[in-house]
N, C-alpha and C positions, 0 to 999 in steps of 0.2 A: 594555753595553746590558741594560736590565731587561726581561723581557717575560713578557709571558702568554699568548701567540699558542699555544705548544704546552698540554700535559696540565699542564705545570709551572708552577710562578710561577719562573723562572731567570735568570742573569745568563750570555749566553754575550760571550768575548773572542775575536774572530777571531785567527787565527795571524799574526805577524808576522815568524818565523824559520820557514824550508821546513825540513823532513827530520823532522821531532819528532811524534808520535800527540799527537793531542789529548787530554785532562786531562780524565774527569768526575769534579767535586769534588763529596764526600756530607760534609754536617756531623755533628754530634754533635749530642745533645740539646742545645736550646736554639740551637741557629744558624741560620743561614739561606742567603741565594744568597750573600750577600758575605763569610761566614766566611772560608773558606781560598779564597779569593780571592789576597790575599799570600803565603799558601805555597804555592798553584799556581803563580806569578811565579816563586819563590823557587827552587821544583824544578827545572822545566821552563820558563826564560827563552823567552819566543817562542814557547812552545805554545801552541794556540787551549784556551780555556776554557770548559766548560760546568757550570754548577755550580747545580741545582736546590735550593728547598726542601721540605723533606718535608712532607706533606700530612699528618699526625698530630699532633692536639696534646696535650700532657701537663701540665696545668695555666698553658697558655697559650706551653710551651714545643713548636717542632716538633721533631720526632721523623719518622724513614720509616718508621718501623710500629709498633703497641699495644705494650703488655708488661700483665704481667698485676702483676708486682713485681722489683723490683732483678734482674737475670740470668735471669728467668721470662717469656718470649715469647708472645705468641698468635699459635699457627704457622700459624693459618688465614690470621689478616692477613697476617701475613708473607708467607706464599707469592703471597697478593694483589697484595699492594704489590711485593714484587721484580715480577712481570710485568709493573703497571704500567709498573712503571721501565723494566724493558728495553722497554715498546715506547714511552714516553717517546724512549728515546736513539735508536731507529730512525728517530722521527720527526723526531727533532734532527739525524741525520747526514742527513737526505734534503733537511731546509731549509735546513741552513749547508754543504751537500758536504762530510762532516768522514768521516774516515777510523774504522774501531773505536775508540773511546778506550781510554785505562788509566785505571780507575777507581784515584779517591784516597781512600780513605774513615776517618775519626776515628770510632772508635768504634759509635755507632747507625748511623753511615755506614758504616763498613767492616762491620758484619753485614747491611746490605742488601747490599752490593754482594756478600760471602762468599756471600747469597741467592739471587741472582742467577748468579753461578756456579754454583752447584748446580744453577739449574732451566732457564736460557738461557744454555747455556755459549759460543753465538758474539757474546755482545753487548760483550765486552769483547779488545782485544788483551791487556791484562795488568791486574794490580793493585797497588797497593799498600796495604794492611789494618794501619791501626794502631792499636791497641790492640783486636783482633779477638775475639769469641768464636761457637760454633757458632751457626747460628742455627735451624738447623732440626735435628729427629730423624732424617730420611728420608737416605740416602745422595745422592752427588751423581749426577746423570744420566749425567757421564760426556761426552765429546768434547770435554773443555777441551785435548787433543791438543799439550800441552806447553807451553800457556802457561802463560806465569812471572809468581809470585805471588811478593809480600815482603811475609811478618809481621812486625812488629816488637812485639813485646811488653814490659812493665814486670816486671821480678821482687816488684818491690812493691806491681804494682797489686792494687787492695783490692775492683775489680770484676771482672775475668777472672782467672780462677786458672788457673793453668801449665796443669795437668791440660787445661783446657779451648779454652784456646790450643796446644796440642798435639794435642788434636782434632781440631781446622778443620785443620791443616797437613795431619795425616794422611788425612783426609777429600777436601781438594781435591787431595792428591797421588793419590789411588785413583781421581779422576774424571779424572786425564790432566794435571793443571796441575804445572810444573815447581818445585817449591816454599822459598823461602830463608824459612828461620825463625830469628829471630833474636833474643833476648832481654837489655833493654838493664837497668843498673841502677837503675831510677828507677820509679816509680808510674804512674799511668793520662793525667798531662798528657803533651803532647809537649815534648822537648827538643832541642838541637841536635844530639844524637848521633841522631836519628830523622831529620830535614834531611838531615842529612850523606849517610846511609846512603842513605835514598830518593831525594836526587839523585843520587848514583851510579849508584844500579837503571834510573833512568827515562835517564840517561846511553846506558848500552847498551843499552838500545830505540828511541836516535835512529837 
């Protein structure tokens, strides 16, 4: 189901298998509500889906917050737009009765959702952040109280450098998040060793 009813333009999938946290899917530049759509299926068979598009656009592509250039952020937006989103998702669990979700987020996805962490640490039960990099300066608030985060990182990615995906680890583990960081041999696309991994992850959070 498509709708605009909330702050989002999103596609949400009600649950069809009990026991599993709900799935908010965050795309990458250029995607929208139905990108990882199929790899939300793919992770979490039977999980309800909520999977927003980001309200930024970057040469006609969405995006969930500005950048200024390639890896250079406008942290004002940023910190904007994460808020949005978490009261986005409050609104969304109070209209479909959905439980915290675990944020799934690729890329411009996974540094809103890394955002969001940092600044509304109860709006997610867990994460998983792939291909992540920091997205803000400011430390994280702190009360993520042991929720579990999985990084998956590229050794050869050409837009997060180690250093920097080594950052958000350490950052969201100093605000209380339990944190698996993992770095795989391949570049910034995803590949089935990131699947593999992150159905496992989202496995032990059923």
């Amino acid at each position: 189901m498509t709708t605009t009813a909330l702050s989002f333009v999103h596609r949400f999938e009600p649950a069809t298998a009990p026991g599993r946290p709900p799935l908010l899917l965050l795309h990458g530049t250029g995607g929208d509500e139905d990108d990882l759509l199929p790899l939300g299926r793919m992770l979490a068979p039977g999980a309800a889906l909520l999977s927003p598009r980001g309200k930024v656009s970057e040469g006609g592509m969405p995006r969930f917050f500005r950048r200024l250039a390639e890896g250079v952020f406008d942290h004002d937006d940023v910190r904007a737009r994460a808020d949005e989103l978490a009261d986005f998702v409050a609104a969304a669990r109070a209209a479909h009765g959905l439980a915290a979700p675990v944020a799934v987020g690729f890329s411009n996805g996974a540094n809103v959702a890394a955002a969001v962490m940092m600044r509304r640490p109860d709006t997610f039960a867990g994460a998983v952040l792939l291909r992540a990099m920091v997205p803000l300066p400011e430390p994280a608030a702190g009360g993520l109280d042991g929720r579990r985060v999985l990084i998956l990182s590229g050794s050869a990615d050409p837009i997060v450098p180690a250093a920097n995906a080594a950052a958000l680890a350490a950052l969201l583990a100093a605000g209380g998040a339990a944190v698996d960081h993992r770095t795989l041999p391949t570049g910034h696309g995803l590949t089935q060793g990131d699947v593999a991994l992150a159905r496992t992850f989202l496995d032990t959070l059923s």
